[in-house]
C-alpha positions as CSV (number, residue, x, y, z in Angstrom):
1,X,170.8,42.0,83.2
2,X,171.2,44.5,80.1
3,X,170.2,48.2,80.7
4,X,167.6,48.9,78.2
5,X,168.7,51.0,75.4
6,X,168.2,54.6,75.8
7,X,167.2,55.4,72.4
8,X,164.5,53.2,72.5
9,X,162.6,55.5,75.2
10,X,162.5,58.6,72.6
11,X,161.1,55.9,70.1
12,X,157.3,56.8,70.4
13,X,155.6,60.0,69.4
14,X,154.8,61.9,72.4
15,X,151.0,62.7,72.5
16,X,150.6,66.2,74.5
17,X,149.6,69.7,73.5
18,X,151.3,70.8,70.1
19,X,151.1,74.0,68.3
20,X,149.2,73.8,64.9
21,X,152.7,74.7,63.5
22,X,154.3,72.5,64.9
23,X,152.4,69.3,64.8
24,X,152.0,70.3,60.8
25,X,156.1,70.8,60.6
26,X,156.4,67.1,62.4
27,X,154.2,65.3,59.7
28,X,155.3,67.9,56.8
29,X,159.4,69.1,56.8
30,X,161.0,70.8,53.8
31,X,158.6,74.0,53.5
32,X,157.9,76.8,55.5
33,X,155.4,76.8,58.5
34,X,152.7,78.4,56.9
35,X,152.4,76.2,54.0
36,X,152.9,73.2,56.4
37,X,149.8,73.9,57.9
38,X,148.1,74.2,55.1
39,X,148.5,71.3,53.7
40,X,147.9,69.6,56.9
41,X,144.7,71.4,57.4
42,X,144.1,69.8,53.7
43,X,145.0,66.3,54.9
44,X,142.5,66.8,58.0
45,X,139.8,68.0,55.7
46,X,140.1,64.8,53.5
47,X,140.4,62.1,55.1
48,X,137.1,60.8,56.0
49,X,135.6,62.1,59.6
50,X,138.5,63.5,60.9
51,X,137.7,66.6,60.8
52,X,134.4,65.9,62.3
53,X,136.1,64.1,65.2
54,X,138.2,66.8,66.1
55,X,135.9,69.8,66.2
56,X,133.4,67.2,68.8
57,X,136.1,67.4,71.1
58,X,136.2,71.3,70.6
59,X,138.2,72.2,68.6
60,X,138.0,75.1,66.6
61,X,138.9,76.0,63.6
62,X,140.7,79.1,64.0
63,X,142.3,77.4,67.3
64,X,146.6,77.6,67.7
65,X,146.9,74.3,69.2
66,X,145.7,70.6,69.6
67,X,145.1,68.8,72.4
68,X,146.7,65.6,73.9
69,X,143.0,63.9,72.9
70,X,143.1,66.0,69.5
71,X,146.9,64.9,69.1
72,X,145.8,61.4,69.7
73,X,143.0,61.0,67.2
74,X,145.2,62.5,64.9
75,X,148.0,60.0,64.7
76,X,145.4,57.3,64.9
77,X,144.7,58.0,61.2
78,X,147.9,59.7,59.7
79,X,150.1,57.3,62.1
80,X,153.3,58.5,64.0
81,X,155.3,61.2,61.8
């Protein structure tokens, strides 16, 4: 029986808690944090209802972090960075 590749288990995104910062620097990499997040913010602001989604499951605009359920919604639209 073959052992199932180990590189395969790190294959999937891992949907938990992230950091504004760092979710932004997963999906954006070459630029600083900061402007990471902004333009992430900006992605979040334009596509259509996400933004609207994400604060009815409380999240706040001036929050630090996403949730797992915030996380989820998330890659639902932008997909997996």
């Amino acid at each position: 029986m073959k052992k199932e590749d180990d590189s395969n288990l790190d294959a999937h995104f891992p949907i938990r808690t992230y950091g504004k910062g760092e979710l932004a620097m997963c999906y954006i990499r070459g630029v600083c944090q900061h402007t990471a997040v902004k333009q992430f913010n900006e992605w979040i602001r334009t596509a259509p209802g996400l933004e609207e989604r994400l604060l009815a499951t409380g999240m706040k605009r001036g929050s630090r972090h996403y949730t797992p359920a915030q996380v989820q919604l998330i890659v639902n639209v932008f997909g997996e960075p």
